[in-house]
VEXDREN-2710 file (C-alpha; in Angstrom, 1 decimal):
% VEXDREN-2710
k/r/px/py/pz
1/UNK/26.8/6.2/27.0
2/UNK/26.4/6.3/30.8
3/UNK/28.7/8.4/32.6
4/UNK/28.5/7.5/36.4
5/UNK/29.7/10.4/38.8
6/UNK/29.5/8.6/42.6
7/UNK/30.9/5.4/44.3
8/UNK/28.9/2.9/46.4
9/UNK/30.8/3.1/49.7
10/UNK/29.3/1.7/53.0
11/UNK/25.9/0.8/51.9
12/UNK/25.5/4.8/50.0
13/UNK/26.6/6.4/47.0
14/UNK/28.9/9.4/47.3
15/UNK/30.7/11.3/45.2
16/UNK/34.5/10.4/44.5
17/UNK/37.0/12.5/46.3
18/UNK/39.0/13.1/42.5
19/UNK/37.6/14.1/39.4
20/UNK/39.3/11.6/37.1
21/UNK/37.6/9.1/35.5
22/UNK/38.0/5.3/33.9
23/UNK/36.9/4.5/30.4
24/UNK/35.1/1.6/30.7
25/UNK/35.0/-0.4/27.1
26/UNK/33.0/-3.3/25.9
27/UNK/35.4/-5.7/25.7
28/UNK/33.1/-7.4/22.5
29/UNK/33.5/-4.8/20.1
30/UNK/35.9/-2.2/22.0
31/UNK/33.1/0.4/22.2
32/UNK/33.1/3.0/25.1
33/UNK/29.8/2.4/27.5
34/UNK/30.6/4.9/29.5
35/UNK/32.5/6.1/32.6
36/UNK/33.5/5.6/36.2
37/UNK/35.1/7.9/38.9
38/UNK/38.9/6.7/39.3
39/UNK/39.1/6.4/42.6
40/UNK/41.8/8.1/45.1
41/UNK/43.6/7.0/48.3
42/UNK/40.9/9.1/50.2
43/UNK/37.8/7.1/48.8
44/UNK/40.4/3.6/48.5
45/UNK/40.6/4.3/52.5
46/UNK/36.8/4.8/53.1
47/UNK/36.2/1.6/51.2
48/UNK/38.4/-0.6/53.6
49/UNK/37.5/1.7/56.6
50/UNK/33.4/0.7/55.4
51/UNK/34.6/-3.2/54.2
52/UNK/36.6/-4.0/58.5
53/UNK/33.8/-2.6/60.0
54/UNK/31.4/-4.6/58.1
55/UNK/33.0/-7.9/59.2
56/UNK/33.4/-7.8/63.3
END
């Protein structure tokens, strides 16, 4: 099982600002492949701050 611990934000991984995570399941046989951060306002905001100032 992978268990990842960062978010790709602006080009670099970085750690999420929470530490709650996401079960992600295999939606085949409903197995659990591992886990993502859940992400909060704080890294939600980063992400649209990184996505406007990628498109001028």
């Amino acid at each position: 099982m992978k268990a990842h611990d960062q978010m790709y934000i602006s080009g670099a991984w970085r750690p999420a600002v929470g530490q709650d995570t996401i079960a992600v399941v295999n939606p085949a046989d409903e197995q659990l492949i591992g886990h993502v951060p859940a992400g909060t306002a704080e890294d939600v905001d980063a992400a649209v701050k990184a996505a406007r100032a990628a498109f001028p």
